[in-house]
TIGU-179085 format. One record per residue (C-alpha): residue number from 1; x, y, z; residue in three letters. Coordinates in steps of 0.05 Angstrom, whole numbers, plus 5000, padded with zeros to 4 digits. Example, Ala and Ser with C-alpha at 12.3 -4.5 7.8 and 13.67 -1.06 7.14 Angstrom:
   kedren      X      Y      Z   tinu
        1   5246   4910   5156    ALA
        2   5273   4979   5143    SER
//
This chain:
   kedren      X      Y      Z   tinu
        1   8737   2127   2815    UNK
        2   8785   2166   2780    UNK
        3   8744   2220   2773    UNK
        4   8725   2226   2847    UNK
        5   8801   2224   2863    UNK
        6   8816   2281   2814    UNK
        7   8755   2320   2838    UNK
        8   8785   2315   2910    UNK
        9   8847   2340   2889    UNK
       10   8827   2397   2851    UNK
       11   8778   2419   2908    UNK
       12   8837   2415   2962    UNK
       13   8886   2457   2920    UNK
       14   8818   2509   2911    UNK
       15   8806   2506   2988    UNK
       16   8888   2514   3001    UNK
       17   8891   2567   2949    UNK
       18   8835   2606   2985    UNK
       19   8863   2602   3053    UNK
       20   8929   2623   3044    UNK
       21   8904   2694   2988    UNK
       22   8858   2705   3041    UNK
       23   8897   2701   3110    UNK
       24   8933   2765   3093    UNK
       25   8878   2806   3078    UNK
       26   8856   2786   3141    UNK
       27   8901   2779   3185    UNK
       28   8961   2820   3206    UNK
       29   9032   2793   3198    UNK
       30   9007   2744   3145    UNK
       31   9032   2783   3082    UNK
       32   9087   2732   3070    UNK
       33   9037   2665   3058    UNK
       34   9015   2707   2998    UNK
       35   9073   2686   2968    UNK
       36   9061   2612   2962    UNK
       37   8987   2630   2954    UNK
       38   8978   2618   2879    UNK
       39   9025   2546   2883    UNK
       40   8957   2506   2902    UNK
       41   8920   2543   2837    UNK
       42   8973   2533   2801    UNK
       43   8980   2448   2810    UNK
       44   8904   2448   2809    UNK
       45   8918   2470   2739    UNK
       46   8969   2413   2720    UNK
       47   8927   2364   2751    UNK
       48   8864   2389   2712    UNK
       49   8911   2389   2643    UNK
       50   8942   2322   2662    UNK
       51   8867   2287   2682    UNK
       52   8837   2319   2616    UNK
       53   8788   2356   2666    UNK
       54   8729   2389   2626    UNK
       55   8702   2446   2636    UNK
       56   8757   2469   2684    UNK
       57   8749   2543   2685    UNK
       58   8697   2528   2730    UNK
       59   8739   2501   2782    UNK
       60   8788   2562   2768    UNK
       61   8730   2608   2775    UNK
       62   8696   2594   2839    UNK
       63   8767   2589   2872    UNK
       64   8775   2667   2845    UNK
       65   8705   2676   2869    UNK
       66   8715   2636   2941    UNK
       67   8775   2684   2961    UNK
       68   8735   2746   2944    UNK
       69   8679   2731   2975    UNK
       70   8723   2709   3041    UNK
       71   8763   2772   3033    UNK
       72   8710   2827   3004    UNK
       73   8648   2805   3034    UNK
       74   8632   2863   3082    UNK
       75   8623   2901   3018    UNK
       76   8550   2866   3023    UNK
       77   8540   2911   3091    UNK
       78   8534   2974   3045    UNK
       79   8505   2950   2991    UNK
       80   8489   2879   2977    UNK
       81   8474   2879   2902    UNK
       82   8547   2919   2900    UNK
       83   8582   2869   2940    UNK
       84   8565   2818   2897    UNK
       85   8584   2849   2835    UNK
       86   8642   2869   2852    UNK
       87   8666   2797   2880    UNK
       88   8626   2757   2819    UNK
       89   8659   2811   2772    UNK
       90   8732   2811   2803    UNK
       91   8728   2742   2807    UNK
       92   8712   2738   2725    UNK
       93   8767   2778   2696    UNK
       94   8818   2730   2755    UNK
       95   8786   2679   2719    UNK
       96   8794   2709   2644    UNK
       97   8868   2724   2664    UNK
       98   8870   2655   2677    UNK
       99   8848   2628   2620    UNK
      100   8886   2667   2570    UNK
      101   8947   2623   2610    UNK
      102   8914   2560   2603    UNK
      103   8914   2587   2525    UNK
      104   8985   2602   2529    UNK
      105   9001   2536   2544    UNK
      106   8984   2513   2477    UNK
      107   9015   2560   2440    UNK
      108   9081   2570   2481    UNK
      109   9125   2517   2506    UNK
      110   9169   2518   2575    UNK
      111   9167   2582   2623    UNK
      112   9145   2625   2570    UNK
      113   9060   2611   2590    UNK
      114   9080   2622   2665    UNK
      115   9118   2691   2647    UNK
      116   9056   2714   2605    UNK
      117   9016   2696   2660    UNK
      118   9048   2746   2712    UNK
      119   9057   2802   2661    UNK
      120   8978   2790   2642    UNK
      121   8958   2793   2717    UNK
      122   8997   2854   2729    UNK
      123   8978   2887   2670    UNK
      124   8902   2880   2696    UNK
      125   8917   2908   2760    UNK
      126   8946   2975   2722    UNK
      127   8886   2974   2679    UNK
      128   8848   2974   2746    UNK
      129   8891   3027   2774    UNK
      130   8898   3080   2728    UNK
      131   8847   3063   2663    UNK
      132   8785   3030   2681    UNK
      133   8720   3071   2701    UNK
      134   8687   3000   2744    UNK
      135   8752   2995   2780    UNK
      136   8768   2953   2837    UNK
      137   8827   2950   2861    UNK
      138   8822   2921   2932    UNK
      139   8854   2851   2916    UNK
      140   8912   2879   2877    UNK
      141   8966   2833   2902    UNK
      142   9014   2882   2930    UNK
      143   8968   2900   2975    UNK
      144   8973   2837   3019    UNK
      145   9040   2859   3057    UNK
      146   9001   2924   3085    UNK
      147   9005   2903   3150    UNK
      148   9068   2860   3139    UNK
      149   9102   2931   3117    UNK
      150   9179   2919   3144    UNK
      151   9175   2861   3085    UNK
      152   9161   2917   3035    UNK
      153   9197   2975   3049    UNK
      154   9222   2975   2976    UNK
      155   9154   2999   2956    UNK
      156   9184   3069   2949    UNK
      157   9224   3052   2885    UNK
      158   9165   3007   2856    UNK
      159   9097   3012   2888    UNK
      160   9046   2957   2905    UNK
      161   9056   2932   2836    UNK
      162   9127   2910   2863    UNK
      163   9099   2870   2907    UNK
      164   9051   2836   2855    UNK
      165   9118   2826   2813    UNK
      166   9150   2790   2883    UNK
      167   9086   2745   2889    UNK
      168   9097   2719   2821    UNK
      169   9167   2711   2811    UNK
      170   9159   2664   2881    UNK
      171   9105   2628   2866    UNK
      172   9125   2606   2800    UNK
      173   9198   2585   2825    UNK
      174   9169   2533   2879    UNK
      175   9110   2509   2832    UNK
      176   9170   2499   2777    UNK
      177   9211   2462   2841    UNK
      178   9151   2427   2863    UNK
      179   9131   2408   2782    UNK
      180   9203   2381   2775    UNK
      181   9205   2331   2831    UNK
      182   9130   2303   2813    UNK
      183   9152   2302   2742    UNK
      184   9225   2264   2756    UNK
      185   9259   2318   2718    UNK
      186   9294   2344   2787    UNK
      187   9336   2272   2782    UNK
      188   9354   2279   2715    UNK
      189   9395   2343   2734    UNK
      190   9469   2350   2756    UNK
      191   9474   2370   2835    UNK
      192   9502   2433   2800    UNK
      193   9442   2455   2769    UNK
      194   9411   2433   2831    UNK
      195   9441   2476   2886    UNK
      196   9439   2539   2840    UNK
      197   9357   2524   2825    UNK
      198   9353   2525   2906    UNK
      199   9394   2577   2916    UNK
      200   9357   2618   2861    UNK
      201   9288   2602   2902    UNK
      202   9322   2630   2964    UNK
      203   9345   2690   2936    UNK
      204   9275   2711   2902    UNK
      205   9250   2700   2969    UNK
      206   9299   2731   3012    UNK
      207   9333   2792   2978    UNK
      208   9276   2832   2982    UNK
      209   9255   2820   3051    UNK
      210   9335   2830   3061    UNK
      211   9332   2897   3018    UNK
      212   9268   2920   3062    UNK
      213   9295   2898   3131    UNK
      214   9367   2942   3120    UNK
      215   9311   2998   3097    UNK
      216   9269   2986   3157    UNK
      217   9325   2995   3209    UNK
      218   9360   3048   3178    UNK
      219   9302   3085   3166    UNK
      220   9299   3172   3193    UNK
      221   9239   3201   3200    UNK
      222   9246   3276   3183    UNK
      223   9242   3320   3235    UNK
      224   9203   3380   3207    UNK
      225   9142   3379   3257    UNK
      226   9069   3398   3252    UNK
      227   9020   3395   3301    UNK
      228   8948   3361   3279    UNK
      229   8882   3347   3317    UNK
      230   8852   3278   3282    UNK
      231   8775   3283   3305    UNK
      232   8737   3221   3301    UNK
      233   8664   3244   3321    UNK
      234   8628   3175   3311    UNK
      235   8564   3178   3274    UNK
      236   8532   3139   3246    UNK
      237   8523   3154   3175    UNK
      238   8454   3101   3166    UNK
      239   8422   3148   3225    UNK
      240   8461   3218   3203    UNK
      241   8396   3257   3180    UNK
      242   8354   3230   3239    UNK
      243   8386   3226   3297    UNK
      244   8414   3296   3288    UNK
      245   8413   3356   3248    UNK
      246   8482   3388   3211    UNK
      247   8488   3439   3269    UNK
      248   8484   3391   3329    UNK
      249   8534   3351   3291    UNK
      250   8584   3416   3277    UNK
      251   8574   3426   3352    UNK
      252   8591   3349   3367    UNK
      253   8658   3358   3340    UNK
      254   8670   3424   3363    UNK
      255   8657   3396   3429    UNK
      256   8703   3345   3416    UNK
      257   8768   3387   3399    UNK
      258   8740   3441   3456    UNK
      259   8753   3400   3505    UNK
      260   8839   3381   3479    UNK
      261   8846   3455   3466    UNK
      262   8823   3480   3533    UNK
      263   8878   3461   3580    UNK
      264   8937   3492   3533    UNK
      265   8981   3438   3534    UNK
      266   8970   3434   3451    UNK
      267   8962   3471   3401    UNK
      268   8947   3438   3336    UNK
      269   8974   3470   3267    UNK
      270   8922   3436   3234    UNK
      271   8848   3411   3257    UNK
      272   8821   3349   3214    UNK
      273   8752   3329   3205    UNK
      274   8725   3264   3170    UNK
      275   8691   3256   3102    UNK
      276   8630   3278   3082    UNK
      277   8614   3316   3150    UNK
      278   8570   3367   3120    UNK
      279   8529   3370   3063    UNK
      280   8512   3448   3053    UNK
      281   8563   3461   3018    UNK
      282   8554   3501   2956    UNK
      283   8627   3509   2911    UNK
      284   8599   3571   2875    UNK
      285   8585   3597   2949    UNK
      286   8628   3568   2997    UNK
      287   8622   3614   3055    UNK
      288   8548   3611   3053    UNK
      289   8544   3539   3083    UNK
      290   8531   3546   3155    UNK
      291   8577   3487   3182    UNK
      292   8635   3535   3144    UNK
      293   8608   3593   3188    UNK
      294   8619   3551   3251    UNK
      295   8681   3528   3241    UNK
      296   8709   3590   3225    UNK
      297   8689   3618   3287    UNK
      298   8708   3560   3321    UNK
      299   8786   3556   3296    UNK
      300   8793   3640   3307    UNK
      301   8761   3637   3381    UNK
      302   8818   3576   3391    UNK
      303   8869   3599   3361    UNK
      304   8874   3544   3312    UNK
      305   8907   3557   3239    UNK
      306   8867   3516   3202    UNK
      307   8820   3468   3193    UNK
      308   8808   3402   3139    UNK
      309   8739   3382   3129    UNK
      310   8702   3333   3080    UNK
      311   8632   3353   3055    UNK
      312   8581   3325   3006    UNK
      313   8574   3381   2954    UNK
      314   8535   3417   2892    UNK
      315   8553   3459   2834    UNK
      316   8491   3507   2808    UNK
      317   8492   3508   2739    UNK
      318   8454   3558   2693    UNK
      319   8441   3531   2624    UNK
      320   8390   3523   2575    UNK
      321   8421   3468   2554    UNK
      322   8458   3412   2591    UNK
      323   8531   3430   2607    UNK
      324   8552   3362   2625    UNK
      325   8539   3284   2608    UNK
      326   8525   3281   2692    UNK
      327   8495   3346   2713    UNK
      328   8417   3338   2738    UNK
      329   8364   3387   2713    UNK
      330   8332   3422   2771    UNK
      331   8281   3460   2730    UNK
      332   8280   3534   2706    UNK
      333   8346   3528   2659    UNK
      334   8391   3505   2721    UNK
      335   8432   3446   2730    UNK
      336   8464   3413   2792    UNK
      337   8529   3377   2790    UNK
      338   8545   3333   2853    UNK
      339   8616   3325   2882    UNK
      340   8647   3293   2942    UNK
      341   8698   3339   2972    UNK
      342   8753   3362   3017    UNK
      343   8750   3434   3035    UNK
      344   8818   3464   3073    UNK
      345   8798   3531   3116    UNK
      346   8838   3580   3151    UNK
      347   8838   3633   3203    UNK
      348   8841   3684   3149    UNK
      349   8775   3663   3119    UNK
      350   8820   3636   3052    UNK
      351   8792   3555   3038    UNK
      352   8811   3517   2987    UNK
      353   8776   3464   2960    UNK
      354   8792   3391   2934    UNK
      355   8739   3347   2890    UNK
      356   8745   3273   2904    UNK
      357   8762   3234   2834    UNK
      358   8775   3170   2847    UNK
      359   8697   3156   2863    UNK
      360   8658   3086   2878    UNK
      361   8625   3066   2823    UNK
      362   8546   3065   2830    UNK
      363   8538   3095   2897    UNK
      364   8590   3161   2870    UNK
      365   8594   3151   2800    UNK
      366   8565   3124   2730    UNK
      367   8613   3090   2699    UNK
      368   8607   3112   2612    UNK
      369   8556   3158   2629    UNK
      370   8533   3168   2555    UNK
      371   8520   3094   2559    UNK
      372   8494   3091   2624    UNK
      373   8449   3157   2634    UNK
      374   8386   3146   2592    UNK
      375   8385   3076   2638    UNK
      376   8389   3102   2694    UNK
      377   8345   3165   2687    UNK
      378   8289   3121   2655    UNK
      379   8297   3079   2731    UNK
      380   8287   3152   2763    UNK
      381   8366   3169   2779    UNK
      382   8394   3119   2824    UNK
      383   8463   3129   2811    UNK
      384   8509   3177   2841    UNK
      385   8535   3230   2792    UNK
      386   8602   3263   2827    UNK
      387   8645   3299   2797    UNK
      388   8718   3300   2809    UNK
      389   8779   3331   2780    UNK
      390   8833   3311   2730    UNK
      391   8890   3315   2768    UNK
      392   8913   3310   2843    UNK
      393   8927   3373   2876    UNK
      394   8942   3402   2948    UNK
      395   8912   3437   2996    UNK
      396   8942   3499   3037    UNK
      397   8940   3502   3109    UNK
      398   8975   3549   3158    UNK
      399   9036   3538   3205    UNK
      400   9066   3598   3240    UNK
      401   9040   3647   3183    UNK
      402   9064   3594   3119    UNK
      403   9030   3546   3076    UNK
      404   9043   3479   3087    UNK
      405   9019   3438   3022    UNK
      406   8975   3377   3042    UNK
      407   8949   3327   2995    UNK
      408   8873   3297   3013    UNK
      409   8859   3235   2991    UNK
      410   8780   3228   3006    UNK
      411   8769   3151   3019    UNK
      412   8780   3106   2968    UNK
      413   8827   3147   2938    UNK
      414   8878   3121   2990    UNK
      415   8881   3042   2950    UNK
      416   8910   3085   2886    UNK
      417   8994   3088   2894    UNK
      418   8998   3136   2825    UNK
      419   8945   3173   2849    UNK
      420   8977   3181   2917    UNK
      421   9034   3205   2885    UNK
      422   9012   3254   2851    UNK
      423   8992   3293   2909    UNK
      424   9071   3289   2920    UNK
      425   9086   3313   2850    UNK
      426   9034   3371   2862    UNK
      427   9079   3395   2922    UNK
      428   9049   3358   2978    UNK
      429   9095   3348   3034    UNK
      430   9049   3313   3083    UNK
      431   8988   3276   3061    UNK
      432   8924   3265   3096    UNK
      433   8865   3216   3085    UNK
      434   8789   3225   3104    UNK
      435   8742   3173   3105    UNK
      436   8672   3148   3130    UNK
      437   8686   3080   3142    UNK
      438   8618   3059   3174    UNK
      439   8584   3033   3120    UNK
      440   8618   2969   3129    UNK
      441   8597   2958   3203    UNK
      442   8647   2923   3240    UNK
      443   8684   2881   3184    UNK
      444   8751   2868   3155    UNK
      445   8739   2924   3112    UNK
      446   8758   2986   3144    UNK
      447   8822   2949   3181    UNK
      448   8843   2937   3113    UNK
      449   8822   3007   3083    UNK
      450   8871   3037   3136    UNK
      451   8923   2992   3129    UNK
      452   8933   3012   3056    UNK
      453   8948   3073   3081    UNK
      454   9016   3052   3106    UNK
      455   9035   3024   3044    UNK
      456   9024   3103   3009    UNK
      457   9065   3129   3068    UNK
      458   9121   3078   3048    UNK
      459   9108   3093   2965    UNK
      460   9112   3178   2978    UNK
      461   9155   3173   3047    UNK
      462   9103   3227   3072    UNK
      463   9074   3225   3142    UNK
      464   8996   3204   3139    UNK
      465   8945   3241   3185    UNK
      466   8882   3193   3183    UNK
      467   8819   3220   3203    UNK
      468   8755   3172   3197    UNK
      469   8683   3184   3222    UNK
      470   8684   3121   3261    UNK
      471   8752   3097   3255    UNK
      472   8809   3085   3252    UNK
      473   8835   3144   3255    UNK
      474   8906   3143   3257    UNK
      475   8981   3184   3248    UNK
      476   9019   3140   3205    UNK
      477   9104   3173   3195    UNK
      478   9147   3155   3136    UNK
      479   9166   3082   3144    UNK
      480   9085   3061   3145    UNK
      481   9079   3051   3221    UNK
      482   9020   3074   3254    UNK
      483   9038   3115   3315    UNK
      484   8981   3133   3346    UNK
      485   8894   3103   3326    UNK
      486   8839   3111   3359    UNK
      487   8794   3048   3373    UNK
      488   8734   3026   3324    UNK
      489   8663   3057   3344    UNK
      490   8680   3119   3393    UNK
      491   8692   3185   3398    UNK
      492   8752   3205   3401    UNK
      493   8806   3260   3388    UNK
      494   8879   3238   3359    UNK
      495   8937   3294   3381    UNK
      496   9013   3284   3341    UNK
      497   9054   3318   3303    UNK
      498   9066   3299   3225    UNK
      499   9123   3309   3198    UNK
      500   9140   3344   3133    UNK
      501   9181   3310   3078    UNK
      502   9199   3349   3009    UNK
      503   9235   3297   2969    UNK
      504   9204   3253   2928    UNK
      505   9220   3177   2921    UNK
      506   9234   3145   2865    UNK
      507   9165   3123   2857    UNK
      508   9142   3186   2861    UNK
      509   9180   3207   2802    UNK
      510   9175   3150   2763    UNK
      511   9111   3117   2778    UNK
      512   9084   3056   2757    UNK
      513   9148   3027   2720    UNK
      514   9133   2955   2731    UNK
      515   9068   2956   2709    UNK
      516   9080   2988   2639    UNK
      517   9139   2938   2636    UNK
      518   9085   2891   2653    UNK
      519   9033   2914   2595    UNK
      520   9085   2917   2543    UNK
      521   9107   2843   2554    UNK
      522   9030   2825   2560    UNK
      523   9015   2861   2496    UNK
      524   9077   2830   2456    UNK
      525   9062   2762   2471    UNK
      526   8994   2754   2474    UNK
      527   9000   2787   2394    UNK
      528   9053   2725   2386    UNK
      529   9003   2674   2416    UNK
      530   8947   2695   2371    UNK
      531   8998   2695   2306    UNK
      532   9015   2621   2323    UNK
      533   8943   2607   2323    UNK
      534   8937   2614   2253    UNK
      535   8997   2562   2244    UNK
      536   8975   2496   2238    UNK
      537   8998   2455   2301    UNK
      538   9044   2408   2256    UNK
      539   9082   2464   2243    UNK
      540   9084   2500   2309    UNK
//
């Protein structure tokens, strides 16, 4: 009987834990239930210790696993083996993070295990953002206030990793509050000690949302205008190849912005097109792909400065022997290296070009290729092989005769805050993101994929000109509102200005503070947990 009660218990806690991590993914204006979210997990755990529950990391597990799989399950629309992998996987090294607390607990006494446990979960989520090659960063906690942005305006001096720091430090204060009443202890102390533990809870919850509110309304927006045309053309990518060939689909979107630029009344500064759009694109031969050819003529016969564009491209590579761990042989001494990437052109006929480097692992890139190639070339190349660049850098486009630096984040590059940032470091006073949301069908996924988009514009205080194939394509200013989006599933053609914004935050110059704060405590007392180990328990 016991055991059915305690089994009840734990599975409510797992069921309330789910709910409120997933609602804000979800849901807009639910960023704040994030941060009682981990207080159900957390008593299942003292309820597990207290009953003496065996085998408890599986109840710990599938509660990981149950709000992935609520949150990240559209993931299965693109690829179902990738979907779940990434939510079995994510939901794993939750789980391991987990149980190096429940570890903790024996070998540290008081806050101490709850501490580590918030300086080990935010030292995963940097490895995920800036170290690991299977990264997946969706779920990092910071990004549950993207659509709750006026509570997080103080992302510009920490990042999203500020906001994982906030989700702790609240959680742990109630389930301390919550421990202390079950346990009697809250009796035993003076009203004193009382009224300044409330008033302590109060503050962790309120100062920052204080902090981002005075932000929020005091907030400027620079006024330093330029003109962009956001065109969202609308195919689908699962029919691209069939249903029409690369030159019907140049004149689709040509047809598109024709039909804003023929009245006058605007004049864009800048013309952006979604991801991937082409795939003739040579690098060693740029001007030889046709949809290059068309645009070209297009942006000279309207007048228009310049144009973005995403394509799917190759690098020929002559060598008798293989010049990289990823290139393909194509016979006759010449390689081909793949890349996914964002290609600026002017009226002048000068392009630059961008290669995507934050890539998705299996469908863009292998992960340890010198581990991973001889598998996958013995299952006939199924991987994707792109190749990216080592460091964020900007694009040029034109405005009255003078380069304007843009930074492109191609897709999922947009859920990376240093990354982000460094296109602000590289000069980039207005950012842009291009995407091919489709794969997901009609999902959570691509309202949250745009919504972390705000939270860059916040971390850089850049405007954000968001062009997707099938939406949403959006202008996002400084402050992380969206101004103007175009509707899911139809053409359609976005016209705004973006403002330009030279200074950098103190994100930008800083970074990822908190999590390397966050590593270092980790680091320190995990290596005092395992020296304890080896003391035996009498004299601990």
């Amino acid at each position: 009987m016991r055991s059915d009660s305690t089994n009840i218990r734990l599975g409510l806690c797992a069921l309330l834990f789910t709910v409120l991590m997933s609602m804000p993914f979800l849901l807009p204006g639910c960023g704040i239930l994030v941060l009682v979210g981990f207080v159900p997990l957390l008593m299942m755990e003292e309820v597990a210790s207290n009953s003496h529950v065996k085998r408890f990391w599986l109840w710990h597990y599938s509660a990981f696993l149950a709000w992935n799989l609520v949150t990240t399950f559209w993931v299965c629309n693109a690829t179902v083996g990738g979907g779940l992998f990434a939510s079995f996987a994510n939901a794993f090294q939750m789980s391991v993070v987990f149980g190096l607390f429940r570890w903790g607990r024996k070998m540290m006494r008081g806050s101490l295990p709850y501490l580590f446990l918030a300086a080990a979960w935010i030292a995963w989520e940097r490895y995920y953002l800036v170290s690991a090659q299977i990264s997946w960063p969706w779920l990092v906690l910071g990004n549950a206030f993207a659509r709750t942005t006026w509570a997080v305006q103080w992302y510009e001096f920490t990042g999203a990793t500020g906001g994982s720091l906030w989700v702790w430090a609240c959680n742990l204060s109630v389930f301390a509050l919550l421990s202390s009443i079950a346990s009697g202890r809250w009796k035993e102390l003076t009203s004193r000690i009382r009224t300044a533990s409330i008033a302590g809870i109060c503050l962790t919850f309120l100062f920052p949302l204080a902090v981002s509110l005075k932000i929020w309304a005091d907030w400027e927006e620079t006024s330093d205008p330029v003109n962009v045309m956001i065109v969202q053309p609308n195919i689908d990518p699962y029919n691209k190849f069939s249903a029409m060939n690369q030159d019907q689909q140049d004149a689709l979107l040509e047809g598109l912005a024709a039909k804003q630029l023929e009245d006058g009344a605007f004049r864009p500064d800048l013309l952006v097109a979604p991801e991937t759009f082409t795939g003739d694109v040579v690098t060693n031969a740029i001007p030889s792909s046709r949809t290059y050819g068309h645009f070209l003529s297009f942006i000279r016969k309207h007048g228009v400065p310049s144009i973005l564009f995403g394509a799917s491209a190759r690098t020929f590579i002559g060598s008798r022997t293989r010049p990289s761990v990823t290139a393909r042989s194509i016979g006759d001494a010449t390689w081909v290296e793949s890349h996914n990437v964002a290609i600026m052109l002017d009226s002048t006929s000068r392009d630059g070009i961008y290669y995507k480097s934050k890539l998705v692992v299996g469908v863009e890139m292998m992960p340890y290729p010198r581990l991973f190639r001889p598998l996958d070339e013995a299952l006939g190349g199924v991987m994707g092989r792109c190749v990216g660049q080592e460091e964020p850098s900007v694009l040029y486009a034109l405005r009255e005769g003078k380069d304007v630096p843009v930074g492109v984040a191609v897709c999922y590059e947009s859920v990376y805050p240093e990354w982000c940032a460094g296109y602000v470091r590289a000069g980039a006073q207005v950012l842009s993101v291009i995407t091919n949301d489709a794969w997901w069908g009609n999902t959570p996924g691509y309202r949250q994929h745009c919504s972390y988009a705000s939270l860059r514009a916040i971390e850089t205080r850049r405007d954000i000109a968001r062009c997707a194939n099938t939406g949403i394509s959006c202008i996002i200013n400084q402050r992380g509102d969206v101004i103007q989006k175009t509707s899911w599933w139809e053409p359609d053609v976005i016209c705004g200005e973006v403002n330009l914004n030279s200074e950098e935050t103190f994100f930008v110059r800083n970074g990822d503070f908190i999590g390397r704060i966050c590593v270092l405590v980790f680091v320190l007392l995990l290596l005092w947990m395992v020296s304890r180990s080896f003391i035996p328990k009498s004299l601990r």
